[in-house]
PyMOL Python script that loads the backbone (N, CA, C, O; Angstrom):
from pymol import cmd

cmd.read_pdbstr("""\
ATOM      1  N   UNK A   1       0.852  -1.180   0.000  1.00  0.00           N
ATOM      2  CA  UNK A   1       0.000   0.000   0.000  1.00  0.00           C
ATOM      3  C   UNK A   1       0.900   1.247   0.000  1.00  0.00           C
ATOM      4  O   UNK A   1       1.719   1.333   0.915  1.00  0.00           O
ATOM      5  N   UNK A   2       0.831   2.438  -1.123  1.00  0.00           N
ATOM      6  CA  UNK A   2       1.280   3.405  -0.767  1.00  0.00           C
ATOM      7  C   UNK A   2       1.157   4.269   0.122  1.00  0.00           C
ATOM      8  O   UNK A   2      -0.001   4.551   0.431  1.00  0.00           O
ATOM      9  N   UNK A   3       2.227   4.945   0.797  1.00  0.00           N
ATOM     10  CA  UNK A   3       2.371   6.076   1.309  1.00  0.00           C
ATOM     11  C   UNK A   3       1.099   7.234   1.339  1.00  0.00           C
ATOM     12  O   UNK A   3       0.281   7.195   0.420  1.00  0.00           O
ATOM     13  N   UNK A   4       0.999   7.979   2.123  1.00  0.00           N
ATOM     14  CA  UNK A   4      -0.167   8.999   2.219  1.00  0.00           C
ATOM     15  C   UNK A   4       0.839  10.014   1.068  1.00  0.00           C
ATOM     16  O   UNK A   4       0.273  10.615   0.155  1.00  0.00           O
ATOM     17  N   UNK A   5       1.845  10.069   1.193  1.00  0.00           N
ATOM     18  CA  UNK A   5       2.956  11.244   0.485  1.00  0.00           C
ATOM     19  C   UNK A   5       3.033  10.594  -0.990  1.00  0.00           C
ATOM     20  O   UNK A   5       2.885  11.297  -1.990  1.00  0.00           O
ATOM     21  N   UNK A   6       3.239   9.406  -1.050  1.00  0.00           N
ATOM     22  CA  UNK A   6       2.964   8.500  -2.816  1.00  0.00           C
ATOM     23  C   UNK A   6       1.438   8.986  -3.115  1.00  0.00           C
ATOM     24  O   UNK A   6       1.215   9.676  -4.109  1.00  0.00           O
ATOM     25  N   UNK A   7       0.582   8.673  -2.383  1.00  0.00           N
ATOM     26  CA  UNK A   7      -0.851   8.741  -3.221  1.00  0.00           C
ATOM     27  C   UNK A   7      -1.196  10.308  -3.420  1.00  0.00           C
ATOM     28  O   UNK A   7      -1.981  10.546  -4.338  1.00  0.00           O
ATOM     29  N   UNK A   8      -0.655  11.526  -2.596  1.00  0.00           N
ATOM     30  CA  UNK A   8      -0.876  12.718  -3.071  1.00  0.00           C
ATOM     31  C   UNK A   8      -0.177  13.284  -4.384  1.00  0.00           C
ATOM     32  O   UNK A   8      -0.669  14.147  -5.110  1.00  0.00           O
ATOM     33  N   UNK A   9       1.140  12.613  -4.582  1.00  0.00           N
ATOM     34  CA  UNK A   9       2.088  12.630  -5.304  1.00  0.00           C
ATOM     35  C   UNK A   9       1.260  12.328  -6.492  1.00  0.00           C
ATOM     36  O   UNK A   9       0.566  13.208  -7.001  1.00  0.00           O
ATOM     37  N   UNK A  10       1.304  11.020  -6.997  1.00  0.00           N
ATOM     38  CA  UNK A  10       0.752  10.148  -8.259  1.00  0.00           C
ATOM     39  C   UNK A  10      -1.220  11.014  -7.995  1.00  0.00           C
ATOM     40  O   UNK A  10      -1.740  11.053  -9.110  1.00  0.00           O
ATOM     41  N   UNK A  11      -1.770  11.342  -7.376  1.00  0.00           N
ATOM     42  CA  UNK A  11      -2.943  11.610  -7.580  1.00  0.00           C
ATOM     43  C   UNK A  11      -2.509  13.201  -8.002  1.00  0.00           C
ATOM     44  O   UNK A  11      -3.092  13.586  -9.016  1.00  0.00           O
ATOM     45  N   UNK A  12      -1.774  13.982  -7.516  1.00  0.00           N
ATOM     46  CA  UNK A  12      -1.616  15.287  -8.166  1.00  0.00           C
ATOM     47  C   UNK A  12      -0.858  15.102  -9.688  1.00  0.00           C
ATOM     48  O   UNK A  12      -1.360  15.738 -10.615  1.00  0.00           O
ATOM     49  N   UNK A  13      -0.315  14.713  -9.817  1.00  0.00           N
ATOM     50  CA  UNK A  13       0.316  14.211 -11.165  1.00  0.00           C
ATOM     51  C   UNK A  13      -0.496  13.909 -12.079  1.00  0.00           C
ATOM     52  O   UNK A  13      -0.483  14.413 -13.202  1.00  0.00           O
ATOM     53  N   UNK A  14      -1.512  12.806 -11.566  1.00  0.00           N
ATOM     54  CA  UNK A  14      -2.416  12.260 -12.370  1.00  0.00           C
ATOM     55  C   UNK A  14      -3.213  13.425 -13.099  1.00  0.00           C
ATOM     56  O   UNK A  14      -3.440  13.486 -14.308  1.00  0.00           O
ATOM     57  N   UNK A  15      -3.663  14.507 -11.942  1.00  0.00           N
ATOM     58  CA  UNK A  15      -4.565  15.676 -12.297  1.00  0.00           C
ATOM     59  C   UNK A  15      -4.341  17.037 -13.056  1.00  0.00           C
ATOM     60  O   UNK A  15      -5.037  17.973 -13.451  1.00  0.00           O
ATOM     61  N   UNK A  16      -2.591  16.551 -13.059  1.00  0.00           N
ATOM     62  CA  UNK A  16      -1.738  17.622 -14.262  1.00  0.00           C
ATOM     63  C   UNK A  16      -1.698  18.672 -13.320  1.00  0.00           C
ATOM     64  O   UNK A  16      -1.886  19.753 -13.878  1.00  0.00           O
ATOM     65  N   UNK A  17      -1.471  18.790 -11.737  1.00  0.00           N
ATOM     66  CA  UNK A  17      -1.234  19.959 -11.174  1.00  0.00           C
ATOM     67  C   UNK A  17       0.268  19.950 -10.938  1.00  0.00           C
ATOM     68  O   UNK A  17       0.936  19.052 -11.452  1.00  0.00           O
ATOM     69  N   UNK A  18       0.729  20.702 -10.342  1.00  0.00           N
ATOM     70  CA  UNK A  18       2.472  20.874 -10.183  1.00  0.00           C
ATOM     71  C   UNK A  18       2.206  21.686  -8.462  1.00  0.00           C
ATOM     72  O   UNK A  18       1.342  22.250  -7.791  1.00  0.00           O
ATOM     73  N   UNK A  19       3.396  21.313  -8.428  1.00  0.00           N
ATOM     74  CA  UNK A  19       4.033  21.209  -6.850  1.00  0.00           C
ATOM     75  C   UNK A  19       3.542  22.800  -6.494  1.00  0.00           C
ATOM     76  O   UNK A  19       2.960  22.959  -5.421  1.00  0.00           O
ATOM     77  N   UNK A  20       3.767  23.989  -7.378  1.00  0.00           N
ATOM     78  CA  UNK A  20       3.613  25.293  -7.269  1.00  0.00           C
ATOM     79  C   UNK A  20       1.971  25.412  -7.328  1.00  0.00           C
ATOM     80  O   UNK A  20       1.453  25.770  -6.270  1.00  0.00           O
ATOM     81  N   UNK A  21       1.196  25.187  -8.304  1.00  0.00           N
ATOM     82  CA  UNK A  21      -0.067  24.978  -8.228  1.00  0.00           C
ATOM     83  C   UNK A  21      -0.722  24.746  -7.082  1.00  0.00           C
ATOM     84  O   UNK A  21      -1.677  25.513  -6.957  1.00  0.00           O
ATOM     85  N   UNK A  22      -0.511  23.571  -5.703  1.00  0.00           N
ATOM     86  CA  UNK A  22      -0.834  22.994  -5.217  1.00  0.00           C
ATOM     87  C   UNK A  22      -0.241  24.146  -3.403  1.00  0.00           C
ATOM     88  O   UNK A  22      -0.813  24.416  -2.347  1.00  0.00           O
ATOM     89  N   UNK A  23       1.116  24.451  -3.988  1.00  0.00           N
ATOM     90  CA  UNK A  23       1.640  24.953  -2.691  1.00  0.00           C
ATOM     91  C   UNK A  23       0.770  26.826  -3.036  1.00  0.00           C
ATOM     92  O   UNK A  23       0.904  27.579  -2.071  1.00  0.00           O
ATOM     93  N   UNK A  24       0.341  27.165  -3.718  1.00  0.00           N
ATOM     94  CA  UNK A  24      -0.458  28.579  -3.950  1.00  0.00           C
ATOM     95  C   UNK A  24      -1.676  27.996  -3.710  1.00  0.00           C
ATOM     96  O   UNK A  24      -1.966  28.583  -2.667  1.00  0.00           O
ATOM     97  N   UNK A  25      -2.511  27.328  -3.910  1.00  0.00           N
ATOM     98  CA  UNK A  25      -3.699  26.782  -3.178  1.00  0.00           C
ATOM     99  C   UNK A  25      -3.544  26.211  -1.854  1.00  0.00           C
ATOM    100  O   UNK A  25      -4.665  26.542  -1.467  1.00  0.00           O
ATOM    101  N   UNK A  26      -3.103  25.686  -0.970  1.00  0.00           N
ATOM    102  CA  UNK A  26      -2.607  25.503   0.063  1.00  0.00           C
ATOM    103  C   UNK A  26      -1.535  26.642   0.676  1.00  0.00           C
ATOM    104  O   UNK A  26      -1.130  26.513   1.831  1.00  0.00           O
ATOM    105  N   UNK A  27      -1.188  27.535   0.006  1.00  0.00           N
ATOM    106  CA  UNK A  27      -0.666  29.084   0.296  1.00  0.00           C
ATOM    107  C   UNK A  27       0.619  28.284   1.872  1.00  0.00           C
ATOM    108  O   UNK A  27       0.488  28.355   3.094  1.00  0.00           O
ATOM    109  N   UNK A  28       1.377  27.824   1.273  1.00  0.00           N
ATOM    110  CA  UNK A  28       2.725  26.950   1.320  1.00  0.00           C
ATOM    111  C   UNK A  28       3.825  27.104   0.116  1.00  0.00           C
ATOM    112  O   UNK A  28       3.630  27.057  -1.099  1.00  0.00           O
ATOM    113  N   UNK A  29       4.957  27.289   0.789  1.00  0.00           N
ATOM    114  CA  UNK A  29       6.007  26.725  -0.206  1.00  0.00           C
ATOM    115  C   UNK A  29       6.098  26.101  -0.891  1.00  0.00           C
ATOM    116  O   UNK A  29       5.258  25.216  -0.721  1.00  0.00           O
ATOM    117  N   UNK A  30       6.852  25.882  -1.982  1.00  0.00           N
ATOM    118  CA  UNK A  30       6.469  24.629  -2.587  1.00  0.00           C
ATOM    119  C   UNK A  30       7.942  23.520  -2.045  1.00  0.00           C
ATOM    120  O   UNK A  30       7.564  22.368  -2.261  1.00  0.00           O
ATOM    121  N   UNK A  31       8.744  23.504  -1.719  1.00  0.00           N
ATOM    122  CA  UNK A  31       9.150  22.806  -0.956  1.00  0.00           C
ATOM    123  C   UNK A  31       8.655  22.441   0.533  1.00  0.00           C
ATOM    124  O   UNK A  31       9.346  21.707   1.239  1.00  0.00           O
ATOM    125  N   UNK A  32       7.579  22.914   0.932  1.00  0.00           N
ATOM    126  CA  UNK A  32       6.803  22.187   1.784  1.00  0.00           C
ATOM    127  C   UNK A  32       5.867  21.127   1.492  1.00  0.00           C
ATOM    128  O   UNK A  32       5.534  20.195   2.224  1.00  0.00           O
ATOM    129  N   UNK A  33       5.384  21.477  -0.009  1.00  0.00           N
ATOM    130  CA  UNK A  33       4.564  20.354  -0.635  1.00  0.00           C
ATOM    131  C   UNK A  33       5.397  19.008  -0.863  1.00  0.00           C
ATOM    132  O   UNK A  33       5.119  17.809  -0.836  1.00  0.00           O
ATOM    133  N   UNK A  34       6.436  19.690  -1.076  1.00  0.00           N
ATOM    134  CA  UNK A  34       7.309  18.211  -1.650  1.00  0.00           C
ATOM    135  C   UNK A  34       7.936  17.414  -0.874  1.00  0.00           C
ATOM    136  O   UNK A  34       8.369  16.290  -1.126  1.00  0.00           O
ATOM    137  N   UNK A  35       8.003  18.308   0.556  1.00  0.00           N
ATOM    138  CA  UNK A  35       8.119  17.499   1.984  1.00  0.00           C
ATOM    139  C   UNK A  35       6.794  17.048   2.622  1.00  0.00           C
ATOM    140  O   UNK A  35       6.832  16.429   3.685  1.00  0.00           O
ATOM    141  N   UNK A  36       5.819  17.282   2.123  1.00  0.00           N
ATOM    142  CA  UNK A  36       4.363  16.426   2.546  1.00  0.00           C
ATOM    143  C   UNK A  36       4.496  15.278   1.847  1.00  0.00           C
ATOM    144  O   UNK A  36       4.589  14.211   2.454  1.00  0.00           O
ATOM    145  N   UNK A  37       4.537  15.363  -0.236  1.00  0.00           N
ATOM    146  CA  UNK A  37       4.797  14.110  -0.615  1.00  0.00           C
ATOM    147  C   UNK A  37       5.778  13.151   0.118  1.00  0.00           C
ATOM    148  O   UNK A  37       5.520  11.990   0.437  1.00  0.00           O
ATOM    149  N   UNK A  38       6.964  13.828   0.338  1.00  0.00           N
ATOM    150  CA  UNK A  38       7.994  12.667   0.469  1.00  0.00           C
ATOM    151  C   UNK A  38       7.929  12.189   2.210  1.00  0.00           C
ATOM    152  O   UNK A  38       8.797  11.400   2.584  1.00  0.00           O
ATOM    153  N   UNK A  39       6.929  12.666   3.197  1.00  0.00           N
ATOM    154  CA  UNK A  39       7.020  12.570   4.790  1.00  0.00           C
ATOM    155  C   UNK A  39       7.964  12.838   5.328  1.00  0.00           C
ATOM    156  O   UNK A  39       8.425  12.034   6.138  1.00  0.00           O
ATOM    157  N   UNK A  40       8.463  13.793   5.137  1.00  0.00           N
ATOM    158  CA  UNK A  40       9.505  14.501   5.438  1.00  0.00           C
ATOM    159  C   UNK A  40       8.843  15.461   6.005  1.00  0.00           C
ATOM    160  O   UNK A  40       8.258  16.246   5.260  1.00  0.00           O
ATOM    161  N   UNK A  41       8.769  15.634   7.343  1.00  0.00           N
ATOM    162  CA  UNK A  41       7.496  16.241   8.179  1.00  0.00           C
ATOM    163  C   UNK A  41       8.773  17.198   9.038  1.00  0.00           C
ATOM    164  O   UNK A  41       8.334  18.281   9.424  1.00  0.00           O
ATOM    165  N   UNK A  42       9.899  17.006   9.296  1.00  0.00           N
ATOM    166  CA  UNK A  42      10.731  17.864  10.160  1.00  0.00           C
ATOM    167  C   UNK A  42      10.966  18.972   9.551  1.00  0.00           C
ATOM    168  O   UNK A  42      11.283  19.948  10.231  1.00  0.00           O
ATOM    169  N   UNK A  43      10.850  19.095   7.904  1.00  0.00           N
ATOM    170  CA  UNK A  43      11.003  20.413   7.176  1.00  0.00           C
ATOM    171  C   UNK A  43       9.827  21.387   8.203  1.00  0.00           C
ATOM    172  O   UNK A  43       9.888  22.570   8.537  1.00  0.00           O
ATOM    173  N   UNK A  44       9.402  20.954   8.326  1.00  0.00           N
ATOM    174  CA  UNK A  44       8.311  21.831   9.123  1.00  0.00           C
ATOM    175  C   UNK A  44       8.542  22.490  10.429  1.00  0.00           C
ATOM    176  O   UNK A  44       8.596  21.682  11.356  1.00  0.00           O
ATOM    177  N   UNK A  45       8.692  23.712  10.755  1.00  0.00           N
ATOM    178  CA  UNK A  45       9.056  24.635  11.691  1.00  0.00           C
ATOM    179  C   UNK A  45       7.987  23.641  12.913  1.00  0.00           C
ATOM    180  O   UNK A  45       8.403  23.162  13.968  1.00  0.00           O
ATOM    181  N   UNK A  46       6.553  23.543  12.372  1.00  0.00           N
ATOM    182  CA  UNK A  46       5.135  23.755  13.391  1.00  0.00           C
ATOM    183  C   UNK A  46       5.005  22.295  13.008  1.00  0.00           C
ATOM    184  O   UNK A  46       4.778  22.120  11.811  1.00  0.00           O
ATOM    185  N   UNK A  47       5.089  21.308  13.692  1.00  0.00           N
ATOM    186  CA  UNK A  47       4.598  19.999  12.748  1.00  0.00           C
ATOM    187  C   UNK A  47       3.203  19.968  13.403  1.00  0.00           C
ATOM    188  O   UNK A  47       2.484  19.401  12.580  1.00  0.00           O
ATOM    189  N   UNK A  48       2.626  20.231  14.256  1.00  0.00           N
ATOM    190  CA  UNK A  48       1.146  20.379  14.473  1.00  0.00           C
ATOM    191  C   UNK A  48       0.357  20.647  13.686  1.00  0.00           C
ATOM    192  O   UNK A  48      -0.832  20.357  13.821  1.00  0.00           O
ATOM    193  N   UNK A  49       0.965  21.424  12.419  1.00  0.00           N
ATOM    194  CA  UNK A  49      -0.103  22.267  11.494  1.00  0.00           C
ATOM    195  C   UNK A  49       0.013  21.186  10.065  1.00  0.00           C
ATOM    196  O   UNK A  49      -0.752  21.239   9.102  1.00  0.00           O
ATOM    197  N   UNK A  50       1.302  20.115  10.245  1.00  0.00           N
ATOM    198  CA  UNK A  50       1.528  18.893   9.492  1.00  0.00           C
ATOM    199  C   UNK A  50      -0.041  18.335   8.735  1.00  0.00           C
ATOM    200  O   UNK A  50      -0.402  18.349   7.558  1.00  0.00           O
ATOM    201  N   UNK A  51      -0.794  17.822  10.108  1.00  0.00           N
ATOM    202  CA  UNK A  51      -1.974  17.190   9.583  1.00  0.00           C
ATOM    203  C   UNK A  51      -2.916  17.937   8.905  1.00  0.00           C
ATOM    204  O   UNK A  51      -3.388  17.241   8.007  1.00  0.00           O
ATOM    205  N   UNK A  52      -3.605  19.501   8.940  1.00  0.00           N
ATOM    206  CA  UNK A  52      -4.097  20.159   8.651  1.00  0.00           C
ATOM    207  C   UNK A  52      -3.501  20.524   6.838  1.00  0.00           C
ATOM    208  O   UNK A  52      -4.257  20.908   5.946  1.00  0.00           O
ATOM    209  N   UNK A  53      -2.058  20.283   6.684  1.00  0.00           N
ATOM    210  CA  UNK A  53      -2.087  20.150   5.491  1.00  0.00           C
ATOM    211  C   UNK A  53      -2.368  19.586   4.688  1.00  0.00           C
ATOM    212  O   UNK A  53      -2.882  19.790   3.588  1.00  0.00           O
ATOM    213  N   UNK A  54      -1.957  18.639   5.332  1.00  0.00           N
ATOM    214  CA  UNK A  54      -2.014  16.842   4.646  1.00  0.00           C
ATOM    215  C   UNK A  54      -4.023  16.782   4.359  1.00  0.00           C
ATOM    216  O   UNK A  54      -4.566  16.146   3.456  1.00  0.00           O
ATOM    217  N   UNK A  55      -4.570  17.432   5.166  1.00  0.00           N
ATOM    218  CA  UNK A  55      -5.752  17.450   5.300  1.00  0.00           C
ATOM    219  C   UNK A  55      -5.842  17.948   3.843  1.00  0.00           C
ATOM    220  O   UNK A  55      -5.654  17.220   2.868  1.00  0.00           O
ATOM    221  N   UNK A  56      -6.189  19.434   3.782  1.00  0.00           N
ATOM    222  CA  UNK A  56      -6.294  20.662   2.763  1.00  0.00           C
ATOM    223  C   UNK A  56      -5.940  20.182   1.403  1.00  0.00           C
ATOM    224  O   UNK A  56      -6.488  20.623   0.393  1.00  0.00           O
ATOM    225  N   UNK A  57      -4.795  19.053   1.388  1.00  0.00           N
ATOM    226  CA  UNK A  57      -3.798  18.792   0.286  1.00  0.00           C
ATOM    227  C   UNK A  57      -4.897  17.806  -0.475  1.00  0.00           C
ATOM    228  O   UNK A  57      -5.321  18.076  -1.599  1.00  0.00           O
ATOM    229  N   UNK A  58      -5.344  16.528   0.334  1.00  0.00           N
ATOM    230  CA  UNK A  58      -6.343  15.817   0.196  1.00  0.00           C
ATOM    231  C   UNK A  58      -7.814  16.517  -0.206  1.00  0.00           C
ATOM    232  O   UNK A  58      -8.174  16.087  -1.302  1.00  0.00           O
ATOM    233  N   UNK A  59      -8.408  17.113   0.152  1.00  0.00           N
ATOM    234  CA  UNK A  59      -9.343  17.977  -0.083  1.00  0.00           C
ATOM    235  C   UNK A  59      -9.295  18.983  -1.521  1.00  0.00           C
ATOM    236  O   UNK A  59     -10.291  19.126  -2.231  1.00  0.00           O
ATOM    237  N   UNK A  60      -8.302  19.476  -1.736  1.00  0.00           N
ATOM    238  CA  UNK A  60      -7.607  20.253  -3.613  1.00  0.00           C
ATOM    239  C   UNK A  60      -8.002  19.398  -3.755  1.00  0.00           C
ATOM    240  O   UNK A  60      -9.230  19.432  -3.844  1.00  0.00           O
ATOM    241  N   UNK A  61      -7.239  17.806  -3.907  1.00  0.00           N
ATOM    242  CA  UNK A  61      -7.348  16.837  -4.734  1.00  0.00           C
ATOM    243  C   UNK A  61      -8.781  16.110  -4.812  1.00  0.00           C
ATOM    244  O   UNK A  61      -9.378  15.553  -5.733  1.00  0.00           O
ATOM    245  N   UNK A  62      -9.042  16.315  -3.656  1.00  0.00           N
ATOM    246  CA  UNK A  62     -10.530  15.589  -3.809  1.00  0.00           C
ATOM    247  C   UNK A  62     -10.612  13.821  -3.546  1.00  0.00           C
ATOM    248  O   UNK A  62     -11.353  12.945  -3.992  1.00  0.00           O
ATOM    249  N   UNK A  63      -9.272  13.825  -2.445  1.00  0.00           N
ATOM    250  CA  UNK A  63      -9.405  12.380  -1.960  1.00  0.00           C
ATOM    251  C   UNK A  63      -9.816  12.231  -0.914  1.00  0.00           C
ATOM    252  O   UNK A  63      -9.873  13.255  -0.233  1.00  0.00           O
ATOM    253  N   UNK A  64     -10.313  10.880  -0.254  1.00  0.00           N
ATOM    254  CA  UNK A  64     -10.569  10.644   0.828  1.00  0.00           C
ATOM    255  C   UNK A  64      -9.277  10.848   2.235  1.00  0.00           C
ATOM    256  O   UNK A  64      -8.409   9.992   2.403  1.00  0.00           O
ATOM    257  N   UNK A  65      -9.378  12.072   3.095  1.00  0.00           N
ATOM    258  CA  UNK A  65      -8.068  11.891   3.992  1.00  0.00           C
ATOM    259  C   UNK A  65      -8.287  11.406   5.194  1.00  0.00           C
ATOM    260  O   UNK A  65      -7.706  11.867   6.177  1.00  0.00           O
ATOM    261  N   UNK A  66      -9.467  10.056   5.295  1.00  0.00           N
ATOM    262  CA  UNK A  66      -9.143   9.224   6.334  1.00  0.00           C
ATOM    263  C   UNK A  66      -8.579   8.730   6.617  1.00  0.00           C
ATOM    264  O   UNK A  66      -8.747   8.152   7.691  1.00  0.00           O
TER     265      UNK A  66
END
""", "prot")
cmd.dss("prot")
cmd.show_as("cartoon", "prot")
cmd.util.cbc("prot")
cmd.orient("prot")
């Protein structure tokens, strides 16, 4: 089973968005996006606010983030 960071990855890809696209709708870096794909969660100053992305990120995309 993939990764929560693989399936945002390959599902944003799939949808022809880009890392910048995604980090201006989520109003993030875009090297923060690419540390959500890859779970690389220490890039993160606040990791509390971690899930709330991961949330938001899921939600653009329109996946389930249970």
């Amino acid at each position: 089973m993939p990764s929560v960071g693989e399936q945002l990855r390959t599902t944003r890809e799939e949808q022809g968005k880009s890392l910048e696209d995604i980090g201006g709708e989520l109003k993030i870096r875009t090297n923060h996006v690419l540390a959500l794909e890859e779970g690389d969660f220490d890039k993160f100053d606040a990791p509390l606010f971690v899930r709330g992305f991961v949330r938001s990120y899921c939600r653009i995309l329109k996946i389930d983030s249970a």
